[in-house]
C-alpha positions in Angstrom: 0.0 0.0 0.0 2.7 2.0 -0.3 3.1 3.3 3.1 -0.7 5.1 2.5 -3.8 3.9 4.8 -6.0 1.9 3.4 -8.1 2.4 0.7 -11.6 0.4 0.2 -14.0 1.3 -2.6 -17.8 0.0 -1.4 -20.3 -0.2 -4.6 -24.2 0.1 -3.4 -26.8 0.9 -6.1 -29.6 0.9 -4.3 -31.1 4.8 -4.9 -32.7 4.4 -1.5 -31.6 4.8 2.3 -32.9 2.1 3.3 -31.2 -0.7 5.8 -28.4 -1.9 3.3 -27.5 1.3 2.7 -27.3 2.9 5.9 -25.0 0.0 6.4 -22.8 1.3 4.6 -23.0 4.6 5.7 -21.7 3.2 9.0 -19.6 0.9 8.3 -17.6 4.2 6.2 -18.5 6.5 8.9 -16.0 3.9 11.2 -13.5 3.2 8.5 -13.0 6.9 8.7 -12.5 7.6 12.1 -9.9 4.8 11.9 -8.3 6.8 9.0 -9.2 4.4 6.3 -9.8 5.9 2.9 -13.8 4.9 1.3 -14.4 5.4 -2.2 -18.2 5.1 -2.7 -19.4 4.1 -6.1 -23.1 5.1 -6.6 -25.6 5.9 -8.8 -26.2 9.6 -9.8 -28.8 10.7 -7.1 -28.6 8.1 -4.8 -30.0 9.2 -1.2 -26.6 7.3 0.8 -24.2 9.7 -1.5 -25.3 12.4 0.6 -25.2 11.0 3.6 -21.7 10.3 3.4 -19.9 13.7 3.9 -17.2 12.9 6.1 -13.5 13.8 5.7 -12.1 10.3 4.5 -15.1 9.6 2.0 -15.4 10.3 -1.3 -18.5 9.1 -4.1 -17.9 8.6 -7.9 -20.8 8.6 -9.6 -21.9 5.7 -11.8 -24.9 5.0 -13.7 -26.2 1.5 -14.0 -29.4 0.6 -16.3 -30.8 -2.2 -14.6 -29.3 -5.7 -13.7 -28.0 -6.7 -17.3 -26.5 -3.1 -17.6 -22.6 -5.3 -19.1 -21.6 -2.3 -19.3 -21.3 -1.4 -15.6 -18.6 -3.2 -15.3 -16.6 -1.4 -17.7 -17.5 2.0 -16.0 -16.5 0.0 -12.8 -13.4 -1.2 -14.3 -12.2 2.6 -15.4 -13.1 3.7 -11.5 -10.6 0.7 -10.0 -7.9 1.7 -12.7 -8.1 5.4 -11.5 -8.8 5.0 -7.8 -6.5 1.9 -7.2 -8.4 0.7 -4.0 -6.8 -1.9 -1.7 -10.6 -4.2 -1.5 -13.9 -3.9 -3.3 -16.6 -4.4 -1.1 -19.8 -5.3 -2.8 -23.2 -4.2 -0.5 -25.9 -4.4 -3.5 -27.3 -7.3 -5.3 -29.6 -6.0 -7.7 -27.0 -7.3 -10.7 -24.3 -5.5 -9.0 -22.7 -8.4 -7.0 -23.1 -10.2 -10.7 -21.1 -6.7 -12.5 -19.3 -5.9 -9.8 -16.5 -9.2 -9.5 -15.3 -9.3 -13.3 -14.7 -5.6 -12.9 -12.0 -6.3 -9.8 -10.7 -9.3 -11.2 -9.4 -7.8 -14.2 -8.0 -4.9 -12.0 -6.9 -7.5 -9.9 -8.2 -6.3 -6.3 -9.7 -8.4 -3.7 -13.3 -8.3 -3.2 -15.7 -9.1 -0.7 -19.7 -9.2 -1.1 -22.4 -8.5 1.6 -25.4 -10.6 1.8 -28.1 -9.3 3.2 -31.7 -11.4 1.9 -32.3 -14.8 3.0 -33.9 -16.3 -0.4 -31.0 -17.5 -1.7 -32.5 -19.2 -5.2 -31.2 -21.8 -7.1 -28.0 -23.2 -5.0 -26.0 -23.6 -8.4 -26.4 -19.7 -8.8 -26.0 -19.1 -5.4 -22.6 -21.3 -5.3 -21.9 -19.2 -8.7 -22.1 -16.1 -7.1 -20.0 -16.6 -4.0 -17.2 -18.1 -5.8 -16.7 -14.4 -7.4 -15.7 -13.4 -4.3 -12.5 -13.9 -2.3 -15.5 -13.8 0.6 -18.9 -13.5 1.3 -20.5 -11.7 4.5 -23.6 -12.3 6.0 -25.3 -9.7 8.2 -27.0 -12.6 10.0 -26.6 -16.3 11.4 -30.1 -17.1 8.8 -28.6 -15.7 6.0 -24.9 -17.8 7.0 -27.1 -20.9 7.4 -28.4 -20.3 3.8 -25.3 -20.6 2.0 -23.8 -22.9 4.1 -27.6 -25.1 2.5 -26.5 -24.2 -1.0 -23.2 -25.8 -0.4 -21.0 -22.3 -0.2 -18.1 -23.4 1.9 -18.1 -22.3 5.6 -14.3 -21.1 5.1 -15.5 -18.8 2.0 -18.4 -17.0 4.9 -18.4 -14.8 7.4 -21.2 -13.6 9.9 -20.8 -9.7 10.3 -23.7 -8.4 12.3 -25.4 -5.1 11.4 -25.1 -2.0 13.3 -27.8 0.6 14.8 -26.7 3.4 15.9 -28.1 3.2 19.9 -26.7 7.3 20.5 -29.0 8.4 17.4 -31.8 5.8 18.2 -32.9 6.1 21.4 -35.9 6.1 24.4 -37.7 9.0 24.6 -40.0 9.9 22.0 -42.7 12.9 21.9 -46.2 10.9 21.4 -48.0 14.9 21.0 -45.8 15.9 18.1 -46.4 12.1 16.6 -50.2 12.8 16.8 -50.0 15.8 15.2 -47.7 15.0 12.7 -49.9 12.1 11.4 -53.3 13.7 12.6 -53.9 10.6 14.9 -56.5 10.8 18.2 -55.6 12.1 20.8 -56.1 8.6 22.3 -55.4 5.1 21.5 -52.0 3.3 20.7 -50.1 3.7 18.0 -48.5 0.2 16.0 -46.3 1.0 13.0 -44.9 -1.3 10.4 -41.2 -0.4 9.0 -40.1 -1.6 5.7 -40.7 -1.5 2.2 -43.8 -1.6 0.5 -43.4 -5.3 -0.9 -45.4 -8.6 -0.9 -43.1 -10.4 1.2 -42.9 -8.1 4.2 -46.1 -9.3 5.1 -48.0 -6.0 5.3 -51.5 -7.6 3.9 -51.6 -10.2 7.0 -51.5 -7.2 9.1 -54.4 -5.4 7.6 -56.5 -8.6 7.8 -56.2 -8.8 11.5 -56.5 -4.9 12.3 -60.7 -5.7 12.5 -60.3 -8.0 15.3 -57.7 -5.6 17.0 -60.0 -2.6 16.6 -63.2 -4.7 18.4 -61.0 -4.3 21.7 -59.0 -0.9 20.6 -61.3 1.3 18.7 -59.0 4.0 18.5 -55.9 2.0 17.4 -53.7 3.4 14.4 -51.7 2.3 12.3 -48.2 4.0 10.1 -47.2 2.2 7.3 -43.2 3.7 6.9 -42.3 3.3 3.7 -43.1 2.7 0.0 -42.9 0.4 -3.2 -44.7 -1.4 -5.5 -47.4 -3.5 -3.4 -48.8 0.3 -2.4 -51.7 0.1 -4.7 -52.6 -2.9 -3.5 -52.8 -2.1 -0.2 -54.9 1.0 -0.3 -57.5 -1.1 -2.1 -56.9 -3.2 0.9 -57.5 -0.7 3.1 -60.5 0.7 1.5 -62.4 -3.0 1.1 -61.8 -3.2 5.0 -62.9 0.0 5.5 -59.8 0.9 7.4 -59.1 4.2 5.6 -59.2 5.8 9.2 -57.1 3.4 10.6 -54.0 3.3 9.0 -52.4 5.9 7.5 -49.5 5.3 4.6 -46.6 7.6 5.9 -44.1 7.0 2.7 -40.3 7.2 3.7 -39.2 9.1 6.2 -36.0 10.4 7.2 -36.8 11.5 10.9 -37.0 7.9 12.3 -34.7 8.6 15.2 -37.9 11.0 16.0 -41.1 8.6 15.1 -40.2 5.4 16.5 -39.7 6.0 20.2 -42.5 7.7 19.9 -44.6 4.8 19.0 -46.3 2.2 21.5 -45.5 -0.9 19.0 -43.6 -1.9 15.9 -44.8 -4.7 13.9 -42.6 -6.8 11.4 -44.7 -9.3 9.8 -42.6 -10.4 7.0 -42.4 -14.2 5.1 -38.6 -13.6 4.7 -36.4 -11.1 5.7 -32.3 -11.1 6.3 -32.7 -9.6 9.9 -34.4 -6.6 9.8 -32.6 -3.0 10.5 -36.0 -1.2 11.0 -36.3 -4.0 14.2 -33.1 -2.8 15.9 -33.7 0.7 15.4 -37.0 0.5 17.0 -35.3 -2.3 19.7 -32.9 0.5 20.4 -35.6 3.2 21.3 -37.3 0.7 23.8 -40.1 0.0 22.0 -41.6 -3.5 22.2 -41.3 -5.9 19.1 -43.7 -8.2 17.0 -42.3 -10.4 14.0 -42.6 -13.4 12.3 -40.0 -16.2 13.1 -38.0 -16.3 9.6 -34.6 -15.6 8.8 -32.3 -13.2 11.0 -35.5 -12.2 12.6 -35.6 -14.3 15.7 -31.6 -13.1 16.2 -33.1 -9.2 17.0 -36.5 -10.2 18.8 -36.1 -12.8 21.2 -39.4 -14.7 22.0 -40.6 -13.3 25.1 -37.3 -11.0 26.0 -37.1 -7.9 23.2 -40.6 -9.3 21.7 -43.0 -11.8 20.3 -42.3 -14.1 17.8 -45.2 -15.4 15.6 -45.3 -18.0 12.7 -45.6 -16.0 9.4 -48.9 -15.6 7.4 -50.1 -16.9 10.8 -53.1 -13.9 11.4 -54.4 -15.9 14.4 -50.9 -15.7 16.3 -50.7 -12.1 15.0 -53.4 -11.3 16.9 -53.0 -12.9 20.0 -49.6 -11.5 20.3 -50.4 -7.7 19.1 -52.9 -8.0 21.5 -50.8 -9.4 24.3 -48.7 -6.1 24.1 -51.3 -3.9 23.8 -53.4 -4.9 26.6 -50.4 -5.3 29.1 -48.6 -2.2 29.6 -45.9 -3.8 31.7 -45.4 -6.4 29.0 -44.5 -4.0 26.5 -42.3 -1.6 28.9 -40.3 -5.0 30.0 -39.8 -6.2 26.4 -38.3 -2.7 25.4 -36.3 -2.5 28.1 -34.5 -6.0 27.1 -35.0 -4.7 23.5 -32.4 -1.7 24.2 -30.3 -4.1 26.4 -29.4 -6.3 23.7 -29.3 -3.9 20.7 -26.2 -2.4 23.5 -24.5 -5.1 23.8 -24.9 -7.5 20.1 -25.5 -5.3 17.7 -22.7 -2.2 18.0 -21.5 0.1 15.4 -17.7 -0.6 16.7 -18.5 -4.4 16.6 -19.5 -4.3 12.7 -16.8 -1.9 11.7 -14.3 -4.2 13.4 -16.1 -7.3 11.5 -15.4 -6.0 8.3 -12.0 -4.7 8.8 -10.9 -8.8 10.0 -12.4 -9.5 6.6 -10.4 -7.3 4.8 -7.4 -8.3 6.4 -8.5 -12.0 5.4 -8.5 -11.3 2.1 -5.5 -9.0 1.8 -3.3 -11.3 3.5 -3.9 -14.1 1.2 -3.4 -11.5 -1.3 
C-alpha cells in the first residue's frame, strides 16, 4: 500500500436509504474515524451519497441501467484503474454483486460481497455467485445458514452483524408531536410497520387482523413507513376493509430517530427477511417488538425478552400477540427494556466496523 492507509472502494446501487445502505454509511463513517480511505461508487442521485460527507469519504458517480447493464462493469473497471483501492466491497445485489466481481478481477483487487436477503434461489447460482468473491459476508446467522444449505463453503463465509446506531436511536419519544404530525387521536396506541412496500414483508396479514384488533382498541392506528410497488394494493386493501381511518400510509421518512420511540408498538410481519434494520432501530428506542419467526428475525427479537415471535402468514398468532402487548402495559415496557439491552451489547457500530476490517485483512493477506 505504499506506506498510505487503506483504501476500500464500497459499490451500493440501491437509490434508497434504506437498511443496506445505511449500512454502509456506517460501516464508512467507522472506516474513517480509523483513518481508512472509502471510495463510494453510486448511482447519480442516490439518497446514501449524501449522507456520506465525512473527511475520508469520497462518491464517484456511476450510472447502472438495470441488472444486465454489461456495461457497468466497464465503467466499474475505469473507477478501480483510476482509484487503485486496496478491496472492493460489494453491498448491492440488484445485478451489482453479478457486474461488480469481473470488474475487480481484471484490475486485480480483492473483493468481498455482503449478503443481506435470505432467499438465496437456485443453490447452483448461489454457489456461482459466492465463488466471485475472495468472501462472502452475511449480516445474520439465517442468511450464514443459507449458504452454508447451498453448499457455499463455511471457510469462504463470514457472519458480520449489522449495526444501529443506539446514540441516534434512542428512548424518549414525543407521542403529542407524533399525533400531530400524522393527525392521529388524541387517544389510542399507535402500532407501525417499517419496511418496504413489498409482498413479502407481510403488510396484507397485518391489515387482515386490524378488525379484530380494533373490536377491543377502537382508537388504534396504524403507520405504514415506507413505500414500493405493493402500495396500490394495499390501499384497495384498506378501502375494502374499510380501514381508511385506521392506518395511515406515511411513505419514507428520514426522521426515524424522532417517530419510533414515539410509538407504542412496531410490527414486522414479514415471510422472509435477512434480519431486519427497522427492528433494531426500534429495539434500540425501547419500543416492544412483534415479527414473524423467519430468517435473521428471531436473532433481534427474542421470544418473550425484546418481543413476540409469531409464525408467518399466521393472522391468528398475530393477533393474539399484538394484543398481548397492547393490553399489558408492563409487557411492552419489559420487552423494550431487554430490547435496548441487547441492541447495547450485540449489535454495535464498533462491533461491525471491526467485523469487516478482520475480513479485509482476510483477504489482503492471502493476497
Amino acid at each position: 500500500m505504499n506506506g498510505r492507509p487503506l483504501r476500500v472502494l464500497h459499490v451500493e446501487t440501491g437509490r434508497r436509504l434504506y437498511g443496506g445502505a445505511l449500512q454502509v454509511r456506517y460501516l464508512m463513517d467507522g472506516l474513517a474515524r480509523r483513518g481508512i480511505e472509502s471510495i463510494l461508487v453510486c448511482p447519480p442521485g442516490a439518497d446514501v451519497a449524501s449522507a456520506a460527507a465525512m473527511p475520508g469519504i469520497r462518491v464517484v458517480h456511476v450510472s447502472m441501467r438495470g441488472e444486465a447493464d454489461l456495461a457497468f462493469s466497464v465503467r466499474l473497471f475505469g473507477v478501480l484503474r483510476r482509484e487503485r483501492p486496496d478491496i472492493v466491497h460489494v453491498h448491492s445485489r440488484r445485478g451489482a454483486d453479478m457486474l461488480s466481481a469481473p470488474a475487480a478481477r481484471m484490475a486485480g483487487v480483492p473483493a468481498v460481497l455482503s449478503r443481506r436477503v435470505d432467499n438465496a434461489g437456485p443453490d447452483l447460482l448461489t454457489r456461482a455467485r459466492c465463488r466471485l468473491y475472495g468472501r462472502v459476508i452475511t449480516i445474520s446467522e439465517a442468511i450464514r445458514q443459507v449458504l452454508l444449505n447451498a453448499s457455499v463453503p463455511a471457510g469462504h463465509i463470514r457472519c458480520v452483524l449489522s449495526a444501529v446506531d443506539t446514540a441516534l436511536y434512542r428512548p424518549g419519544g414525543d407521542r403529542g408531536w407524533l399525533r400531530r404530525e400524522f393527525g392521529l387521536p388524541e387517544r389510542g396506541p399507535v402500532l407501525a410497520v417499517v419496511a418496504q412496500l413489498i409482498r413479502r414483508k407481510g403488510h396484507r396479514d397485518l391489515l387482515a387482523v386490524l378488525p379484530r384488533l380494533l373490536e377491543a382498541h377502537p382508537d388504534l392506528r396504524v403507520l405504514f413507513l415506507g413505500r414500493g410497488p405493493e402500495e396500490a394494493v394495499l390501499r384497495d386493501q384498506v378501502r375494502r376493509n374499510g380501514l381508511g381511518e385506521v392506518v395511515c400510509f406515511a411513505g419514507f421518512r428520514d426522521d426515524l430517530p424522532r417517530i419510533l420511540p414515539a410509538l407504542d408498538l412496531v410490527i414486522h410481519p414479514a415471510c422472509g427477511e435477512g434480519l431486519g434494520v427497522s427492528l433494531l432501530q426500534a429495539a434500540a428506542c425501547g419500543i416492544p417488538l412483534v415479527g414473524t419467526r423467519v430468517g435473521g428475525i428471531p436473532e433481534v427479537i427474542r421470544d418473550g425478552e425484546t418481543g413476540l415471535l409469531v409464525p408467518p402468514a399466521d393472522v391468528n398468532a398475530l393477533t393474539r400477540a399484538v394484543s398481548a402487548i397492547l393490553e399489558d402495559p408492563a409487557l411492552g415496557l419489559r420487552l423494550g427494556r431487554g430490547g435496548r439491552e441487547w441492541v447495547e451489547q450485540v449489535f454495535s457500530i464498533d462491533s461491525m466496523v471491526e467485523g469487516n476490517l478482520r475480513v479485509y485483512a482476510e483477504l489482503l493477506d492471502g493476497k
